[in-house]
N, CA, C and O of each residue as an XYZ file, in Angstrom:
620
protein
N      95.254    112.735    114.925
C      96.110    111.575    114.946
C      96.583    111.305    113.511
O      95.697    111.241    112.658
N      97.909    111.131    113.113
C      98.220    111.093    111.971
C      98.748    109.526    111.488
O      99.715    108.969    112.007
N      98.234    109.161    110.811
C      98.642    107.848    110.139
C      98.957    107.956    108.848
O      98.377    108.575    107.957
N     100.225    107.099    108.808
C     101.024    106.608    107.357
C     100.886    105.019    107.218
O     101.245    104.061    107.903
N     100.210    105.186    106.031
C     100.169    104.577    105.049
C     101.953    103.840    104.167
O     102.622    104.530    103.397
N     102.178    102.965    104.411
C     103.373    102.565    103.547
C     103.650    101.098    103.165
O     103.525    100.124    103.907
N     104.078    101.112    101.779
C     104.348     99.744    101.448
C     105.961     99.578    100.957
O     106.615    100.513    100.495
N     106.400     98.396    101.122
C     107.854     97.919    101.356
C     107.845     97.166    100.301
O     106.849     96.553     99.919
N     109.308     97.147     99.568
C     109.391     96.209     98.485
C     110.815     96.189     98.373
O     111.406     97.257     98.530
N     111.683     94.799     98.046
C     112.695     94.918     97.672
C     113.370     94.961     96.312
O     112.899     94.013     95.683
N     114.134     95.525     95.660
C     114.367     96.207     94.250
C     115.640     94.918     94.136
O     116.372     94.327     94.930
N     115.345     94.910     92.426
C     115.445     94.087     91.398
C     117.102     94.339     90.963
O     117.704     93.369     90.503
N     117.543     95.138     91.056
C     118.828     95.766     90.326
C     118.530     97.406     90.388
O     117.536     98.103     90.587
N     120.221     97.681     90.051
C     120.293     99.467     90.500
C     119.741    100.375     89.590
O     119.893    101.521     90.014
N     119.119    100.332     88.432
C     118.491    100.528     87.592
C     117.625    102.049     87.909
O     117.303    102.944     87.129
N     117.407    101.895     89.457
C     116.431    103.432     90.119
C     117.305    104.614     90.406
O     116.813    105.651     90.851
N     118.786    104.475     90.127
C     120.072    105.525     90.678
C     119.850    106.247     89.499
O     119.752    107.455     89.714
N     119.716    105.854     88.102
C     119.697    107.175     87.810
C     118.826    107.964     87.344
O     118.961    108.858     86.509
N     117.712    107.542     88.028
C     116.619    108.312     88.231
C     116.455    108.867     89.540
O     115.380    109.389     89.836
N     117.439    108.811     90.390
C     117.157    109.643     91.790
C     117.365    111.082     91.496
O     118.157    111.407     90.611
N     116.741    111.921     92.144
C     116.943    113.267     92.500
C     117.440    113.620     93.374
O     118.081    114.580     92.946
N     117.674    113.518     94.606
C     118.337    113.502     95.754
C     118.341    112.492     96.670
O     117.638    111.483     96.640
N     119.425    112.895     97.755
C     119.339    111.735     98.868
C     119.783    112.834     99.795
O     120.080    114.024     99.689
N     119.670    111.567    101.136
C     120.288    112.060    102.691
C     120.510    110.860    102.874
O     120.201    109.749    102.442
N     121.245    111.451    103.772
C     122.073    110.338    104.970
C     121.856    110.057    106.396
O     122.545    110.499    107.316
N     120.659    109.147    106.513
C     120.210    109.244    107.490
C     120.867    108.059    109.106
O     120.990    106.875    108.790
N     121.112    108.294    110.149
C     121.000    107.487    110.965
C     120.130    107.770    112.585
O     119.940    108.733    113.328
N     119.833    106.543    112.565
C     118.563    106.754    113.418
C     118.579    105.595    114.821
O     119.258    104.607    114.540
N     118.150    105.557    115.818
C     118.310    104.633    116.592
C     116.874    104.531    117.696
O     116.085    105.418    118.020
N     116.931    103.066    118.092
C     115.327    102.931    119.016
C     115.661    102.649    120.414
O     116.737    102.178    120.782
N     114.706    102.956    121.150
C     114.762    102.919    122.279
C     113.808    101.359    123.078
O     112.667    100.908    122.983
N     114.822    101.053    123.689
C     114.346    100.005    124.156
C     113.367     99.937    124.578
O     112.921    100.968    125.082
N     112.723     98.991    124.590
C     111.485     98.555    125.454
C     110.190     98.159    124.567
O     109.777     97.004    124.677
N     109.663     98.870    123.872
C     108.469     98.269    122.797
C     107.338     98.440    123.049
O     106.775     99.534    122.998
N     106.803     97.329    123.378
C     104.990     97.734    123.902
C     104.183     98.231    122.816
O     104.195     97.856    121.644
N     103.507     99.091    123.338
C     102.327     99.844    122.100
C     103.330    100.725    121.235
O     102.609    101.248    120.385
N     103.999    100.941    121.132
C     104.933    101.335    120.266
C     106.902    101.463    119.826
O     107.735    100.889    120.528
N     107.119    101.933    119.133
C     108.422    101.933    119.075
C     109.030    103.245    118.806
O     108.616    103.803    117.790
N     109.659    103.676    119.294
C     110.113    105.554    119.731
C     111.446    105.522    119.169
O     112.255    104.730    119.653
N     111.856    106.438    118.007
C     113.266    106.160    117.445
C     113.654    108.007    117.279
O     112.930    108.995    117.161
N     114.947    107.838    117.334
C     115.498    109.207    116.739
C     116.287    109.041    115.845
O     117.245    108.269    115.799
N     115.799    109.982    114.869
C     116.505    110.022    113.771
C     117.430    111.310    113.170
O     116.803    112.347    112.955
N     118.848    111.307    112.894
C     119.224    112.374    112.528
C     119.434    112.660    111.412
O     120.148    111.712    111.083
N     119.316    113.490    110.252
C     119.448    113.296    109.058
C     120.202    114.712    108.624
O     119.374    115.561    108.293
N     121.321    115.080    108.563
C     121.887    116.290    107.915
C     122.394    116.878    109.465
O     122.975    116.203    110.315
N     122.064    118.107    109.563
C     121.868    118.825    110.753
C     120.684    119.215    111.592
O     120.575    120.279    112.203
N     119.652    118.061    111.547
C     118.326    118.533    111.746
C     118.246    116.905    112.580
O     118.978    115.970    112.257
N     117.263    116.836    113.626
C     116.753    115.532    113.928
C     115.478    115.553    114.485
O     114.863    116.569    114.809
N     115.104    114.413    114.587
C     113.579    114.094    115.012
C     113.011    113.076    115.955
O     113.270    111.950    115.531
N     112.386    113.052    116.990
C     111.581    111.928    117.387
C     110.484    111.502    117.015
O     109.491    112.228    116.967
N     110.479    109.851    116.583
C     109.416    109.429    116.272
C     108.943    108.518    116.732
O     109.688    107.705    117.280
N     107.023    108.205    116.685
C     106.824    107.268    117.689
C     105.488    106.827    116.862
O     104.539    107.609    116.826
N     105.424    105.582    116.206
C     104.958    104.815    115.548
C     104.100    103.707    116.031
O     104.799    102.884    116.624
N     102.559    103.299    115.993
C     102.307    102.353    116.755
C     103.010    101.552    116.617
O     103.932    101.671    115.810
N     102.763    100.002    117.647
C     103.393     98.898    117.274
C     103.366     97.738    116.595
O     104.080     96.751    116.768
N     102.218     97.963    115.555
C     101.539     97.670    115.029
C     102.313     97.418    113.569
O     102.411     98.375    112.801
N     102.914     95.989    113.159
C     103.728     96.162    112.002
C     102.887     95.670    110.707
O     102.812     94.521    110.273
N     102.304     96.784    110.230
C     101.432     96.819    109.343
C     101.663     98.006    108.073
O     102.507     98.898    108.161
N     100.845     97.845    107.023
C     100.955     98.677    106.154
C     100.505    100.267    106.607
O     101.171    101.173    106.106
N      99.525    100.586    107.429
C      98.989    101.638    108.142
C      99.003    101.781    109.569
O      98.186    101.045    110.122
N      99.746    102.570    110.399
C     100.393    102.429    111.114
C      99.864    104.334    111.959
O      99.625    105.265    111.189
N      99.807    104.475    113.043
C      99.799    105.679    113.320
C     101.216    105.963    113.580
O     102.054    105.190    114.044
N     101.395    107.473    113.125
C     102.545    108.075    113.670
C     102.798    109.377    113.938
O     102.067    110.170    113.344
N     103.864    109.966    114.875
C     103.939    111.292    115.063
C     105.508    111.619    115.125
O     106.470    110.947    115.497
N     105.417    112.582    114.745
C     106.732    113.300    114.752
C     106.948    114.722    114.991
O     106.235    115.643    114.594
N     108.329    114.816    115.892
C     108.511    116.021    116.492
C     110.262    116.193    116.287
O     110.993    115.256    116.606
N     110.821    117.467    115.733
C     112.046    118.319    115.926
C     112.454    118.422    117.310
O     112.007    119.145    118.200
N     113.423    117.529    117.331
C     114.724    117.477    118.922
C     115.531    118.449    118.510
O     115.742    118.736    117.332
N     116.085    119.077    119.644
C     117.935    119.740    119.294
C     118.994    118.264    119.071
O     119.126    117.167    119.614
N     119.663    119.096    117.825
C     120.119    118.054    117.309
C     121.653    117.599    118.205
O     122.292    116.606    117.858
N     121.998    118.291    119.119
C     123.011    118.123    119.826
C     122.439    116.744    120.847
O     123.010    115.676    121.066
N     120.945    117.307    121.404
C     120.475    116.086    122.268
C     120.223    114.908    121.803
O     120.177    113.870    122.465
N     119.983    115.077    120.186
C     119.581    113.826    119.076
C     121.062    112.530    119.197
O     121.224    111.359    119.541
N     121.756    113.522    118.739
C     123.258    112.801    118.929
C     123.730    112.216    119.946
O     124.436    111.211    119.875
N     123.376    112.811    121.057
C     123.663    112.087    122.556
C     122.888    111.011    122.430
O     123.430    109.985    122.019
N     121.329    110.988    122.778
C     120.445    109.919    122.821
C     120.890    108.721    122.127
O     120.762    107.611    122.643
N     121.500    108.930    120.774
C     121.634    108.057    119.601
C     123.081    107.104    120.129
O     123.269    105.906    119.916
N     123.995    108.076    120.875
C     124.824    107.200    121.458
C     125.073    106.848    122.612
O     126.137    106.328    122.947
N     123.829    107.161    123.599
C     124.388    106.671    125.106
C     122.758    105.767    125.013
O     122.750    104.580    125.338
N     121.694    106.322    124.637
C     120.360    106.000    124.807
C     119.805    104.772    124.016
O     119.271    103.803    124.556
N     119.976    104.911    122.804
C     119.150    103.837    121.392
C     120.394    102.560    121.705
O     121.562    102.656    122.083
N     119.574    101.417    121.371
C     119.901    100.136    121.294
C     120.799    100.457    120.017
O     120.713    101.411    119.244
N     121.636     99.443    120.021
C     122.935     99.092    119.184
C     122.589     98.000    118.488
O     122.174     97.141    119.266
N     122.567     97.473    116.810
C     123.875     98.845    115.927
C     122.231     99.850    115.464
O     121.089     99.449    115.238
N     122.732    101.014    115.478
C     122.098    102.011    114.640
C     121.699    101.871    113.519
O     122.470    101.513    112.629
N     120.507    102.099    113.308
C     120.484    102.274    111.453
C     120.951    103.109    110.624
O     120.494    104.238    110.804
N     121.803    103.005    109.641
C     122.744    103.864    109.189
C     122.203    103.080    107.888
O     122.245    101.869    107.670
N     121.386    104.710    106.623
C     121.088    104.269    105.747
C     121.175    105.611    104.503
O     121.159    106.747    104.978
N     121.257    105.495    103.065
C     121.372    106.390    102.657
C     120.062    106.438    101.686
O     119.989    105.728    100.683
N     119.101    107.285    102.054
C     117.799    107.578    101.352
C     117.449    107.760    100.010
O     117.556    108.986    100.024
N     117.087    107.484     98.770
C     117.155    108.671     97.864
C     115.476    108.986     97.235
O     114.415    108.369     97.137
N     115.735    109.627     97.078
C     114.466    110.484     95.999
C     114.074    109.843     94.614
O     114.672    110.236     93.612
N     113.197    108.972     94.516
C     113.171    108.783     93.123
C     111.700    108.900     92.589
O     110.803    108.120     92.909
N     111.551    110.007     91.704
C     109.869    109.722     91.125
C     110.009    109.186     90.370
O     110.974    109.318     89.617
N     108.527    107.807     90.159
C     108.257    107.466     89.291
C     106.769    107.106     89.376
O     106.132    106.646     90.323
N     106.246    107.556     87.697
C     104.872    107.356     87.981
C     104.218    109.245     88.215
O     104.432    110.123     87.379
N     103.377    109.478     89.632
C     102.634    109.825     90.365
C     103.120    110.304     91.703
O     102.796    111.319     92.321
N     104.256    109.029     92.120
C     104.619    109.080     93.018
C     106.120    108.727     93.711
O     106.616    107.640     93.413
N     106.940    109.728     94.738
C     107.970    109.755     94.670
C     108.236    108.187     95.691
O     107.453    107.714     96.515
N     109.759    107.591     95.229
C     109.605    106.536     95.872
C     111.035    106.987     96.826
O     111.705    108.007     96.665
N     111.233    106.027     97.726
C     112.196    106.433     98.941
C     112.889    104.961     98.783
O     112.352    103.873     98.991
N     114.258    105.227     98.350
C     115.644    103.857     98.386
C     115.963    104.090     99.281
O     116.405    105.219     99.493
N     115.898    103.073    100.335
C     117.082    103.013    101.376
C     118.144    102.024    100.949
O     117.857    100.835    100.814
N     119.135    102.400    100.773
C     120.231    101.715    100.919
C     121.102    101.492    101.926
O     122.113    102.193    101.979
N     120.834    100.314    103.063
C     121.574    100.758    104.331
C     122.843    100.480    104.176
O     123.184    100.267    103.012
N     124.146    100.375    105.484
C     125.003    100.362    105.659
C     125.245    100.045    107.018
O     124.219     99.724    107.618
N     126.381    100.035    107.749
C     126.726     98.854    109.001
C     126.348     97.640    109.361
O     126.748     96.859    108.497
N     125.828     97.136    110.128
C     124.946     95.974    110.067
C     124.347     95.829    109.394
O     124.034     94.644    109.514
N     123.702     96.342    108.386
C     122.740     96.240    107.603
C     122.665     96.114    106.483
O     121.614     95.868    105.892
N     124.464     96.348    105.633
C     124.815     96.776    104.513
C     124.554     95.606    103.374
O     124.985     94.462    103.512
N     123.880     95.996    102.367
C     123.437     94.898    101.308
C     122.011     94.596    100.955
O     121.488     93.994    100.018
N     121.394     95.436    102.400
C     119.995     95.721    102.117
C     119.703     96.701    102.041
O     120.046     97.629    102.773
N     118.359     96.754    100.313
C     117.915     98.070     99.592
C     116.716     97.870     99.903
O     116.397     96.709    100.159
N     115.916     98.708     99.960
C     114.371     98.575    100.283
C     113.813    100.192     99.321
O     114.446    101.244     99.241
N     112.205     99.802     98.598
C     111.723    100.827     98.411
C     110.451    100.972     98.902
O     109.645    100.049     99.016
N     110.285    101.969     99.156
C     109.362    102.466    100.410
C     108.102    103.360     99.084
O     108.502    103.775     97.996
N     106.890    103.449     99.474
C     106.591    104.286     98.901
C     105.032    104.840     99.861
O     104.352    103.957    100.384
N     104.684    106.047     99.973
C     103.958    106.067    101.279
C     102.646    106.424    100.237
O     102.810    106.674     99.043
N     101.564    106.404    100.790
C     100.435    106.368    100.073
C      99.102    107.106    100.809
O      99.021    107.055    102.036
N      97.993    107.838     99.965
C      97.495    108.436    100.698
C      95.883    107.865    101.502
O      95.295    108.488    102.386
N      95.446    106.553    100.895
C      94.209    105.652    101.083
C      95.063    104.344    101.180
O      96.061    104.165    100.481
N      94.596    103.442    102.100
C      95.075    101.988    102.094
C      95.072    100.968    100.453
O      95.965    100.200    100.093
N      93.837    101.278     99.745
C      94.088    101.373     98.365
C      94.260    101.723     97.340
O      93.989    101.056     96.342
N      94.808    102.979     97.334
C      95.221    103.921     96.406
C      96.213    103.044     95.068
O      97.145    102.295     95.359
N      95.945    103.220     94.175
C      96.924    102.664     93.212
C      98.000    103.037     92.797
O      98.055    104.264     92.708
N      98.950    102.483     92.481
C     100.226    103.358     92.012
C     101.001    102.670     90.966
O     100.876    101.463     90.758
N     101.818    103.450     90.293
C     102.482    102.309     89.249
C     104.166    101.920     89.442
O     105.168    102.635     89.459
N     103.986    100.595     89.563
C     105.655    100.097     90.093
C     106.090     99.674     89.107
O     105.805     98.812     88.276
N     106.989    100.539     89.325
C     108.914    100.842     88.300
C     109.396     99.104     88.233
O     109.362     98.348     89.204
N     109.717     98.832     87.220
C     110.437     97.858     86.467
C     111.501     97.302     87.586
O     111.767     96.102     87.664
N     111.980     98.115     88.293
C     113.004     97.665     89.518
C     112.906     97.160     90.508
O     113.700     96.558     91.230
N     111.421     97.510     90.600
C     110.648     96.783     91.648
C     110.708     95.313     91.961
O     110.748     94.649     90.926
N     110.729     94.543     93.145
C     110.781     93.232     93.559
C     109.580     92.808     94.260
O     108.508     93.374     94.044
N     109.678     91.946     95.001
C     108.954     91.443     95.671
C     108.404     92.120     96.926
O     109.404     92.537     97.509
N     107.696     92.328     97.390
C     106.673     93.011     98.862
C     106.884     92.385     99.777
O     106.419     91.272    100.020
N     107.480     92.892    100.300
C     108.022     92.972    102.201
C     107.304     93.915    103.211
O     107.751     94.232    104.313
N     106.254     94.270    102.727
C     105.184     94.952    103.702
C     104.883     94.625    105.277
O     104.858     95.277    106.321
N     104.661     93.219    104.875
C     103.526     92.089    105.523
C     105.212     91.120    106.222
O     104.967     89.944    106.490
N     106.709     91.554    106.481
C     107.567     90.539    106.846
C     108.105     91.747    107.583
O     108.331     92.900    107.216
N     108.273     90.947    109.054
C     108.342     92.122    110.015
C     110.228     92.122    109.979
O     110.888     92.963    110.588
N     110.740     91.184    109.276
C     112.864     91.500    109.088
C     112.584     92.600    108.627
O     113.394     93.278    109.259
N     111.879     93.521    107.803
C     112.420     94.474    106.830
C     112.318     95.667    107.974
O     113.016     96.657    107.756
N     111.535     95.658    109.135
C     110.957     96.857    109.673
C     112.032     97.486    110.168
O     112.430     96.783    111.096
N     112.973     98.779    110.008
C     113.827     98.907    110.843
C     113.782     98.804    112.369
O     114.911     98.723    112.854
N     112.690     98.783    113.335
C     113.087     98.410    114.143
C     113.019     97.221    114.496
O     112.791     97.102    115.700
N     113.115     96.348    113.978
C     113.634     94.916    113.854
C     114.766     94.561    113.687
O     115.311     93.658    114.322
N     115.382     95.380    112.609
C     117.030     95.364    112.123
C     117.948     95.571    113.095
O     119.078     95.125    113.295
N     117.053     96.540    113.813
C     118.155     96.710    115.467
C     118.553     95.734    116.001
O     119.758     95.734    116.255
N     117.771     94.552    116.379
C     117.882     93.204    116.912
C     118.306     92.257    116.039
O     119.195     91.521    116.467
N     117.801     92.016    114.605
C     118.322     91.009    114.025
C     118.518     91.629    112.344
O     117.848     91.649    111.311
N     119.770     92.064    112.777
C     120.941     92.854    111.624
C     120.701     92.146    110.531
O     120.445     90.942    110.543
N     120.803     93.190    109.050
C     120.587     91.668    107.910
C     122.327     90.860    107.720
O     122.444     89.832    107.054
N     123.163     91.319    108.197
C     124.322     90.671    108.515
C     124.367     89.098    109.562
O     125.227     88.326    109.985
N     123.376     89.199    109.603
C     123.025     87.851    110.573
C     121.875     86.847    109.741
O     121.568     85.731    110.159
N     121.477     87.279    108.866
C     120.098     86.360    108.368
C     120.621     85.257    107.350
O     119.830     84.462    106.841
């Protein structure tokens, strides 16, 4: 059973762009219903994935993931996943020890940055970049599948 570990924070100014190394362009969408968990597909490039996360909106969280055909990814995402999609652009940034993950979304969502950084013990230490904001771990608006329902265009 595989569990991730992750903590949420919102960033201070753009200050982490030019320290990124790469990005993708990810959009991803959930499937209704909820319960013990939340089941999303995500497509990112030419490759996609199903994922299924307890429901549990916490810093440690079980999760699994599996490679869809990405033709079926694309269908699901537009006849299947609840509306609007998450449409976000990822990037790569090390700092420290450890690489951190910008989302910068877009559509409904556009104006919210989040940095993600996944960790390998619930207290593992790490050192946060100057850009860093405040911790949104523990506030279930930031979770994308929350955003599905209540867009940050609405808050």
């Amino acid at each position: 059973m595989a569990t991730e570990i992750e903590r949420k924070f919102l960033v201070l100014n753009d200050d982490w762009r030019k320290l990124a190394t790469r990005q993708k362009i990810l959009k991803q969408g959930y499937f209704a219903g909820g319960g013990k968990a939340s089941i999303r597909i995500r497509v990112v490039d030419e490759s996609a994935n199903i994922n299924i996360k307890s429901a549990t909106l916490d810093v440690a969280r079980k999760e699994y993931e599996f490679p869809v055909p990405y033709a079926d990814a694309r269908e699901m995402l537009e006849q299947l996943c609840e509306k609007p999609l998450i449409e976000k652009t990822r990037y790569y940034v090390p700092y420290g020890n450890h690489i951190w993950e910008v989302d910068e979304f877009t559509g409904d969502n556009a104006g919210l940055v989040v940095a993600e950084i996944e960790l390998l013990e619930m207290n593992e230490s790490f050192e946060k970049p100057p850009w860093l904001g405040e911790e949104v771990s523990h506030d279930t608006r930031y979770y994308n599948v929350c955003l599905v329902k209540h867009p940050y265009k609405d808050w």
